[in-house]
N, C-alpha and C positions, 0 to 999 in steps of 0.2 A: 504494500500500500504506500504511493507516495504522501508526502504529507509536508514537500518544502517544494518552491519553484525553486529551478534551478537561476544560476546567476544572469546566465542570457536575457533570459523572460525579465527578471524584474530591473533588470539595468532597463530594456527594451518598454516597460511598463510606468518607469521610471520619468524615462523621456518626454512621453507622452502628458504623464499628469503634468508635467512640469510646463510644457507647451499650448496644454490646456489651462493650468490656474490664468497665464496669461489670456487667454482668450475669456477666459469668464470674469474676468476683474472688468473688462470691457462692457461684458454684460450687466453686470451687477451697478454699474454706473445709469444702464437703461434702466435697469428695474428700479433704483430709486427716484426718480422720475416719473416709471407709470405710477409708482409707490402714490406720488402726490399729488396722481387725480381720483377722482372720486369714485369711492366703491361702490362695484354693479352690484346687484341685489334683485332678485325676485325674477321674473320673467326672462330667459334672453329673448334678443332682437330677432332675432332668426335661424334659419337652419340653413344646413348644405344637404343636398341629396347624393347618397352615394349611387355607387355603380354595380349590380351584383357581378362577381364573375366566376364562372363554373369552370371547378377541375377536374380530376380524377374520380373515378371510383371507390371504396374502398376496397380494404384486403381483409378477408373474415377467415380467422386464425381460431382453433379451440385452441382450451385451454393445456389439452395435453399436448398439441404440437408444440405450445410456447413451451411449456417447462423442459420437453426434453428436450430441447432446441439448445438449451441453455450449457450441456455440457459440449455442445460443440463449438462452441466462442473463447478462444483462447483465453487464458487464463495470466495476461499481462497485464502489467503495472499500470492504472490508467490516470492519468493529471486529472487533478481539480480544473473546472475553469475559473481561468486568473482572472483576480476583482479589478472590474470596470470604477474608476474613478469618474466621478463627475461632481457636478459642482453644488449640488442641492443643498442648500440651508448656508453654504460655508460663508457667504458675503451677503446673504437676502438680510432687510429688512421687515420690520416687525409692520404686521397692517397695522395702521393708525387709528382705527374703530376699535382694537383685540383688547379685552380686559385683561389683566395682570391677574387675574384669580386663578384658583385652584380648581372650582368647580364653577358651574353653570346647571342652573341661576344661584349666584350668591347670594348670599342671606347677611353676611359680614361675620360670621361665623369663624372665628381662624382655628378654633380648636380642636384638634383631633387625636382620633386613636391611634398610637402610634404606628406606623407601617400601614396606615390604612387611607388617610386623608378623611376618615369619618367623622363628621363633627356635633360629633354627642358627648362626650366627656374627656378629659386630659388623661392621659394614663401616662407613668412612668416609663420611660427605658430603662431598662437594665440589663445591658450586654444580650438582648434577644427580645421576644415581641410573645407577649399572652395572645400565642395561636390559637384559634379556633371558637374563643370566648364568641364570636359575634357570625363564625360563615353561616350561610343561609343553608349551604348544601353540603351535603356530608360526603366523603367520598368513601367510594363502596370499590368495585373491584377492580385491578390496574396491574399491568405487566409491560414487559419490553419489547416495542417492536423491532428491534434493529440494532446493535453497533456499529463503532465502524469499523470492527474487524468484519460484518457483513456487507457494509457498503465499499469503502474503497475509498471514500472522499471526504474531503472536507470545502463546506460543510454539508451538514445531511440536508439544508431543506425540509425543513422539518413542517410534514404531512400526513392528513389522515382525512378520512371522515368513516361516515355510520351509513348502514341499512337497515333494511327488516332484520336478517340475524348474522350479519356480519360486519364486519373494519377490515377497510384496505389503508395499508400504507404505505404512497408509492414516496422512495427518498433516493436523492441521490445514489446510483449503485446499485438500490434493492427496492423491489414489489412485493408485498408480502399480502396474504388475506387471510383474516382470523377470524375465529368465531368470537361472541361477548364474551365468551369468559377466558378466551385468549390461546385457545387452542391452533394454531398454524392447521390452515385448510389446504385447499387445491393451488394456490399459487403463491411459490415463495423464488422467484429467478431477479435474476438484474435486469435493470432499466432498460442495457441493450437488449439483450433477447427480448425481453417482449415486446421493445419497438424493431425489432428488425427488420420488421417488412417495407418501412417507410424510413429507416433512419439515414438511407442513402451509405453508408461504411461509418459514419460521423457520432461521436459520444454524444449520450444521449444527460439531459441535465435539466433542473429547475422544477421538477414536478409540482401538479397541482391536479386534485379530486375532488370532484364533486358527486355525490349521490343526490340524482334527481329523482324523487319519489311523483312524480307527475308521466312522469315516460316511465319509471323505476329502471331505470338502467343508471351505470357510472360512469362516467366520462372522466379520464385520462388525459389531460396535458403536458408536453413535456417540448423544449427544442433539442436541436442538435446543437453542437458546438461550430462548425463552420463556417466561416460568411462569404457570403451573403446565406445564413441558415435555416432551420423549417420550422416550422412550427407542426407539431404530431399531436396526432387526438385519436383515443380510442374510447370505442362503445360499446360498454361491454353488449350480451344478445337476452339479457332479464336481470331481476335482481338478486339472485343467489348465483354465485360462481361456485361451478363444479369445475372434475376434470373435463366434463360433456359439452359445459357451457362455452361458448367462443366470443371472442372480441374482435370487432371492425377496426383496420384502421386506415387513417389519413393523412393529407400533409399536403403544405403549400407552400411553398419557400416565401419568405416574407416578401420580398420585391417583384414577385410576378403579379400581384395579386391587383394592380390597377392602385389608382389613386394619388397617381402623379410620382417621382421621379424622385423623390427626397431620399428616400432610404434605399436608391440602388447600391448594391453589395453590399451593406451595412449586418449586423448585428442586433438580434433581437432579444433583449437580455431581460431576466425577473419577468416571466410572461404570471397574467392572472389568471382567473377562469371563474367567471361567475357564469350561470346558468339558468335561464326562466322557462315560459310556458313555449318561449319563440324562438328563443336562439340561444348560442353561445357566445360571451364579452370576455375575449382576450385581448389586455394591455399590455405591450410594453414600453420599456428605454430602450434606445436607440442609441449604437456604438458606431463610426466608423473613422478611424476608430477611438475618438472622441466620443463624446455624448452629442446627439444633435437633436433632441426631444423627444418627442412621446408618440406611439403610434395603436391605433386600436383597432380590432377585426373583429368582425360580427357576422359569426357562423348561422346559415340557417339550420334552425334546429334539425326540420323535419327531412335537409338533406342527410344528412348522417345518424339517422332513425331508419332511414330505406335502404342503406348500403349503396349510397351516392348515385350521380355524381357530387361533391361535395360544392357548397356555393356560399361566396365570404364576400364580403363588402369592406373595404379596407379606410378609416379615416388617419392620411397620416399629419402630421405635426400640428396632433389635436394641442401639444406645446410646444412650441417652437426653442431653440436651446437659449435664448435670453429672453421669452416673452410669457407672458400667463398662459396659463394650459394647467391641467393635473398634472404633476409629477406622478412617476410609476403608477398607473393609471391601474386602478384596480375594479375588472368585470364585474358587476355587483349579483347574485345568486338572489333567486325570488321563486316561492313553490306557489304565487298566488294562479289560477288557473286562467283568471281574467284579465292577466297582464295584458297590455296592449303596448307598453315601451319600457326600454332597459334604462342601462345608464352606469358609466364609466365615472368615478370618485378615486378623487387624488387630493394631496396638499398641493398647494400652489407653487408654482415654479419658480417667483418671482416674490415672495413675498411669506413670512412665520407666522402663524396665529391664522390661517387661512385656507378654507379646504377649497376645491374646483371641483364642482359638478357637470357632468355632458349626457344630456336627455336625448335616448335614441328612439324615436319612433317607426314605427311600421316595420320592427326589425325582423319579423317574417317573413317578408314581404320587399320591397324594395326602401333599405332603411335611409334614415337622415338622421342627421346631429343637428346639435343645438350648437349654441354660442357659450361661451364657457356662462355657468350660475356658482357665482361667487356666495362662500359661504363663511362670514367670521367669527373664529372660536376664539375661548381663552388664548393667553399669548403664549406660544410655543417656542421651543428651542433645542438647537443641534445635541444631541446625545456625544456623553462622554464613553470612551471605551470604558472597559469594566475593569476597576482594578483588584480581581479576584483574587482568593488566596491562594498563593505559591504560583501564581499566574509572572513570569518575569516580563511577559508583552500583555499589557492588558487587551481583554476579550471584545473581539472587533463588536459595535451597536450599530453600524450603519449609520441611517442619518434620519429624519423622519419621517419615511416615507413611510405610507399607510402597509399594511400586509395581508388584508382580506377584508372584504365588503358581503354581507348578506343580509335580506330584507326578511323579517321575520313578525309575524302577527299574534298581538294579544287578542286571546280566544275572549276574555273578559270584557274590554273594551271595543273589539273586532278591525284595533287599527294595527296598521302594518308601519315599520317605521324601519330605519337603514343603521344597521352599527356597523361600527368599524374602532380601531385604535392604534396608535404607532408607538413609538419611542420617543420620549422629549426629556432635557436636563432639567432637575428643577432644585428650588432651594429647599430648605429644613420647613418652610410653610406649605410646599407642592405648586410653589409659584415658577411657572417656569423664569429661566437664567442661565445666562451662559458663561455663571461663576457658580453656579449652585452647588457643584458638588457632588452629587448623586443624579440618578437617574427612576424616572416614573413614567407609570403606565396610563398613557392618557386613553380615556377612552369619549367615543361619542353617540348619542343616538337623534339619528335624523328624522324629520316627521313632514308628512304633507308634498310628500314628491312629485305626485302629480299636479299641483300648483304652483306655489312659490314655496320651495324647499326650506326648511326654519330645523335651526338649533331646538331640541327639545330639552336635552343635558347633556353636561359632560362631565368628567371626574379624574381624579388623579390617585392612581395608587402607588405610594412612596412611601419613604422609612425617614421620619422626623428624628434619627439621633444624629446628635449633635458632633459625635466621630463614628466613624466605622461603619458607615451606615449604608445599607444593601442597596441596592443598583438594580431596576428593574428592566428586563428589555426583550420586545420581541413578544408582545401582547397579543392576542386575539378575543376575541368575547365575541358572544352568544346570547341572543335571547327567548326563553322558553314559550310557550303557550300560556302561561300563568303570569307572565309579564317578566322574570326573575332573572337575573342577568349573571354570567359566570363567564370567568376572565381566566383565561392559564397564560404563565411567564415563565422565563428564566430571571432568575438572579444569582448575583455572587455580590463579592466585596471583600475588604481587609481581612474578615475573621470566618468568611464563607466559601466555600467553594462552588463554581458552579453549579446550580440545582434549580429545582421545580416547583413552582407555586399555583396558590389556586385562589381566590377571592371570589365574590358575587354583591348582590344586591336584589333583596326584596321587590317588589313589584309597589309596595306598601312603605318605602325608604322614602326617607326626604331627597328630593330631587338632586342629582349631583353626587352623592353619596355612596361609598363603596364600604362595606363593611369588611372588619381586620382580615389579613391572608394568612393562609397554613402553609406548610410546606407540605408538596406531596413527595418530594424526596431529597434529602437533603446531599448534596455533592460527596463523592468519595475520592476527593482525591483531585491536584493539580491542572490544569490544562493550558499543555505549552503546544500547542497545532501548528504552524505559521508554515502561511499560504500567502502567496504573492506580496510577504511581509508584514503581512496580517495574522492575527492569531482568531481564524476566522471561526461564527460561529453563525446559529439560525440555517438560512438568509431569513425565518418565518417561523410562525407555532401556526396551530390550529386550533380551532374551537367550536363546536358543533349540536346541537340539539339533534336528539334519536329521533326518526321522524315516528317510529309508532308506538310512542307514548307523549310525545311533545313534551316531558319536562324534564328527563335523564340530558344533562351535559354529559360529553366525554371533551376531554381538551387531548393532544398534543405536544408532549414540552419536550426539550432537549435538556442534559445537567450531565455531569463528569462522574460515570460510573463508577470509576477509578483511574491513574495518574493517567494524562494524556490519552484517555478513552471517551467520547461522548456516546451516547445513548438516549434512544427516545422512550420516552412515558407515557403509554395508554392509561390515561385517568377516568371513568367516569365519577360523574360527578352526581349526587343523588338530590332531586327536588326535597321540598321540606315534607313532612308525609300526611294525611290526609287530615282534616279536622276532626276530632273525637266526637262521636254522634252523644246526645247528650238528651236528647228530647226526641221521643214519638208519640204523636197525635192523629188520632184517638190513641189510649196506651191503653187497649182493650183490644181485643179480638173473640169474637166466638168459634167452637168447635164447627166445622162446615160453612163456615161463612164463604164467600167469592168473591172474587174484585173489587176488594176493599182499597179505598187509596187511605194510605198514611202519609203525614210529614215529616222528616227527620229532621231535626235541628243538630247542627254541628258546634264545636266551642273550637276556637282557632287561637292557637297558642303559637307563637315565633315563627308565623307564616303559614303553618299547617292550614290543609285545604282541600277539600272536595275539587275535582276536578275529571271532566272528560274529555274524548276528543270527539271522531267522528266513524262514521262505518269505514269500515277495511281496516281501521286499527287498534291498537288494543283497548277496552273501554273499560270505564267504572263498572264495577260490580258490587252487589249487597248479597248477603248472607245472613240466616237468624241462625243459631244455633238448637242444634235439635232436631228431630224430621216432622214431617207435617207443613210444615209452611214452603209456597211458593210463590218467590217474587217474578212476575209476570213482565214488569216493566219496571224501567228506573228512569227519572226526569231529574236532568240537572238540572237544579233555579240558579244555585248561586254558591259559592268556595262554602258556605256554612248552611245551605237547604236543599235539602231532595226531595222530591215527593215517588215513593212505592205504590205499583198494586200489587196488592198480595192475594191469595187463595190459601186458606186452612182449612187440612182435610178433616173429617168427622172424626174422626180417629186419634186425630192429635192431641197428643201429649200437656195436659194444662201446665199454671206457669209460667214464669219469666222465662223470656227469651234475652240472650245477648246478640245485639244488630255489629256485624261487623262491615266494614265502608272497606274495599278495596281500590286505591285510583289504576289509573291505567302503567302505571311504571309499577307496580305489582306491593307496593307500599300496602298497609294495613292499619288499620285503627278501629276497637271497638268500643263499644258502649255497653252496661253490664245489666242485667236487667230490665231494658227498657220496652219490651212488650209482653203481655198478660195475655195466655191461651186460657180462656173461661169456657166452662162446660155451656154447652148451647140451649138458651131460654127457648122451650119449645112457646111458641105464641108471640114472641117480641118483635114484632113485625118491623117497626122503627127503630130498634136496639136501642129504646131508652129506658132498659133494665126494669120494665115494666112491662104486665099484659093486659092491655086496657082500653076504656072508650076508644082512645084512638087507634088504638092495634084494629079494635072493631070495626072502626070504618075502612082502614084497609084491606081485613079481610072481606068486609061484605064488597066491598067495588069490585072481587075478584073471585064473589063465588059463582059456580054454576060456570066456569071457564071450561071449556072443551078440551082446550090445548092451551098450556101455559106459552107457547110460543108466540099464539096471536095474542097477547096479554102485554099491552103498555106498562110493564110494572117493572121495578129496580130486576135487575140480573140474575135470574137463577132461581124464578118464580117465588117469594117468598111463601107465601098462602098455601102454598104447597107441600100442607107441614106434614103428609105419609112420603114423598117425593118419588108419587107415581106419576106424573107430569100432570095432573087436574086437581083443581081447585074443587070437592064436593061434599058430598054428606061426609063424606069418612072424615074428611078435615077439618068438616065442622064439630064435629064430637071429640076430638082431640082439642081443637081451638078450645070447647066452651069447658071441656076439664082444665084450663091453665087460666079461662079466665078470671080475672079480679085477683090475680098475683101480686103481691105487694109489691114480689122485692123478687128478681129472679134468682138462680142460684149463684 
């Protein structure tokens, strides 16, 4: 495994940045300029229409072809690709609207939990952080997908996502699929082999998956190294990968693809992959072999669902290399079925505190772009490398560009809004600064995208000690069905070594606010890596909601297994678990009663919650303890009420029942005695534990009945107290023995 450039390269590498800072100090002279006209906001002006243009077909490979494919690919040394220097954050100024806060919306709140930016009460430092006192979610089961004695590279690209009952991890060097509880299934080969049908001879790098629960297939991106290079996409053929199963693939080398002339022979570096109802949005930087802005491609979905030909729309210098545009433009992911346009989110090219939105319309279709929609955040700022322990090159952060976009809907409120989060410096307050000292996890949630796009919050997870103080970087976050937000990181610092973190936020949090982080695994050991004179790490985490329970996070991390080892972290992350059922109304039942509806009341303690989804995925279920009772239907009202119909057989057992609540993530909570199997009041027509005048008016309206069927009466004939289906003399003679009952039994 290599793990240093050789001297050629980074003299040759060398040259370059240094030929470039020149070139961008020129820039950064324009950008403070656009800097002091006035920020666009809300609507852009207009759009470009692109051009579709159609390639290839794909190549539909099983999955047993790929794996055994794999031992015929020689078994050499293969390079990292050497890090692309460009000039993002180095010389930008701050937008002049950008508030200097920590969160959004501020409250003037400075005080926080330590390591958390939470601003409920002061807690002490003491050489580490009262973990766990405040996460929202628990984390449940977690294993390794990958070293880099499996990969080969640095760094891994650190990659994952979920299905119905599987996680693939495709990372630099290695493709792996595992079942949940982390069993290695039908595909475990390198990046090359499984692209090899498209990868032209050329290393293959930079992976990114998406599991679309909409088509249920996985879509695969990755490029080659070469430039002018490709850009490769497979599909998988369903949503469980066997050895039987097979995957599509394709590729378009980035310069043929139309859209003018800017990026011929160039390099197409950090691609995205965000995926909705219409297509696929791949971003990237652009090397040639400088940086010369941002270019993005917008796959038709439904060609690469049919096994092509495939058909891409290319926007390129959506930022030009000294003008506004998104930096590393990240494809935004959306499961809504009624999308009608995507949309490409980046930080600004030209300016800190400032994100760049590009609205694609008719992207199924013959797509256009918008005009960039400026969006201003708190004030942001360049990340410091990590000065990890026994680290002698601190651990490379990149700069702050975003690292994944996904649109995700609260089932409660039924709105759909965009997170995202990068890496930014910040001081001992969570202010960013480009003396701070430390490094936090900003993160954002966007709302109302189909009008004028608007800040809804944002937040900072950092470590307020005053020395030594951890270093966050390489953020993703998620947001559940229940509203609930969960964030995986790396961190290190002076007294830490590379490792794994996890945070969230309640749906029920004050706006802005991240409650304390735990460690999902603490570093073992050193990391001395250095690649192109870098002690390279990321380039990315991941962070994901399971789609069929909607509120299991799993995250993603990278952390130093042992000296000079990284390794990835399968975390899920577990939702808070259901509300304790606490009350049923009516808290009565008779023996043979039928379709009875009950209400459940739930008591919600530290988020716990009643929650469902929808058909085809896993749903809430109820249970009474005991036999005899059958819940017919369940109706969710609200995280703390249900309403049941129930059936109790004749037979059943009198008695409290315990009501047990299961949500759809297989969580459990019950309630102890809260319903009463009572022997059945022969005559109680009304069940108001009485047999009387009024029981008599209902049975007289229903005597002399033929057929209880033709009988407008409650469910299951009452009056039909021998229950041979008529209302007659015989029921009359039973009726008038029970009549003038005080008190039933």
């Amino acid at each position: 495994m290599r793990t240093r450039e050789d001297g050629a390269k980074a003299l040759r590498n060398g040259i370059r940045a240094g030929a470039m800072i020149l070139a961008v100090m020129a820039g950064a002279l324009q950008a403070q300029v656009a800097l002091a006209q006035p920020v666009q906001t809300g609507q852009p002006l207009g759009e470009t229409v692109g051009v579709p243009w159609v390639g290839e077909r794909g190549i539909t490979e099983s999955v047993q072809e790929i794996v055994a494919r794999d031992s015929l690919i020689p078994g050499f040394v293969r390079e990292v690709k050497p890090f692309f220097f460009d000039h993002h954050s180095n010389f930008m100024m701050q937008d002049p609207a950008s508030a200097a806060v920590p969160k959004w919306p501020f409250d003037g709140n400075w005080n926080v939990v330590s390591g958390s930016g939470f601003p409920s009460r002061v807690m002490q430092h003491v050489n580490g952080f009262d973990e766990g006192m405040l996460l929202p979610q628990t984390i449940s089961n977690d294993f390794i997908a990958a070293t880099i004695a499996q990969s080969g590279f640095i760094p891994p690209d650190t990659m994952g996502d979920v299905g119905p009952t599987q996680i693939m991890t495709p990372l630099n060097g290695r493709i792996r699929v595992f079942t949940k509880a982390g069993v290695l299934t039908a595909v475990n080969t390198t990046t090359d082999s499984f692209f090899n049908s498209v990868r032209n001879g050329s290393t293959t790098s930079d992976p990114r998956v998406v599991y679309d629960k909409l088509s249920q297939r996985w879509f695969v991106v990755m490029i080659n190294t070469s430039s002018p290079n490709r850009i490769m996409i497979a599909v998988s053929s369903g949503p469980v990968i066997t050895s039987t199963a097979s995957f599509t693939f394709y590729q378009f080398q980035q310069d043929s693809t139309g859209g003018g002339t800017a990026d011929n022979g160039a390099l197409a570096d950090y691609p995205s992959l965000g995926v909705d109802a219409n297509a696929l949005y791949i971003g990237c930087n652009m090397f040639n072999p400088s940086y010369t802005g941002t270019t993005g491609w917008v796959v038709r979905k439904s060609s690469v669902l049919s096994g092509g030909p495939i058909v891409v729309t290319t926007f390129r210098q959506m930022s030009p290399v000294s003008g506004e545009g998104p930096y590393s433009p990240r494809g935004v992911s959306n499961d809504d079925p009624a999308a009608t346009e995507g949309y490409f989110l980046g930080t600004s090219n030209i300016a800190l505190g400032r994100l760049v939105l590009r609205r694609i319309s008719d992207p199924g279709g013959t797509p256009s772009i918008s005009s960039n929609i400026l969006l201003t955040v708190p004030t942001t700022a360049n990340p410091i490398n990590v000065p990890a322990q026994g680290s002698t090159t601190a651990v490379d952060a990149l700069n702050t560009r975003l690292y994944d976009a996904r649109i995700y809907r609260n089932r409660s409120t039924g709105s759909r809004t965009l997170w995202t989060a990068h890496t930014i410096q910040v001081n001992s307050s969570g202010v960013a600064s480009s003396s701070g000292g430390r490094n936090g996890a900003r993160w954002y949630q966007i709302g109302n995208l189909t009008a004028t796009p608007t800040l809804v919050q944002s937040g900072t997870l950092f470590d307020s000690a005053a020395s030594s103080p951890r270093y966050y970087t390489f953020p993703t976050v998620a947001m559940s069905g229940q509203g609930h937000m969960g964030l995986g990181a790396s961190f290190g610092g002076a007294v830490n070594f590379m490792s794994a973190a996890a945070a969230g936020r309640l749906s029920s949090d004050p706006l802005g606010t991240i409650q304390a982080p735990t460690t999902i695994v603490a570093g073992a050991g050193s990391y001395n890596v250095i690649g192109s004179g870098r002690n390279r790490w990321g380039d990315y985490s991941s962070t994901v909601v399971d789609p069929e329970d909607d509120q299991s996070m799993w995250t993603f991390t990278e952390y130093a297994s042992a000296v000079d080892t990284w390794a990835i972290r399968v975390t899920k992350l577990l939702a808070p678990p259901p509300a304790t059922p606490s009350l049923i109304t009516p808290g009565s039942v008779e023996q043979g009663q039928a379709n009875v509806s009950l209400s459940v009341t739930g008591t919600s303690v530290a988020g716990s919650a009643f929650y469902d989804t929808e058909p085809g995925f896993n749903r809430l279920q109820t249970a009474f303890s005991g036999a005899g009772i059958t819940v017919n239907s369940i109706a969710f009202n609200s995280e703390t009420s249900l309403t049941l119909n129930v059936s109790v057989s004749g037979g059943a057992a009198t008695g409290l029942r315990n009501l047990t609540v299961t949500n759809p993530d297989g969580q459990s909570a019950t309630g102890i005695g809260l319903l009463e199997i009572k022997v059945k009041c022969v005559g109680d027509l009304n069940n108001d534990g009485l047999v009387d005048d009024s029981d008599f008016v209902i049975f007289a309206a229903a005597y002399d009945i033929l057929d209880c069927s033709d009988l407008a009466m409650p469910p299951g004939c009452p009056a039909d107290l021998n229950g041979d289906g008529f209302v007659d003399d015989a029921d009359f003679v039973i009726f008038a023995a029970a009549y003038d009952a005080l008190l039933c039994p």
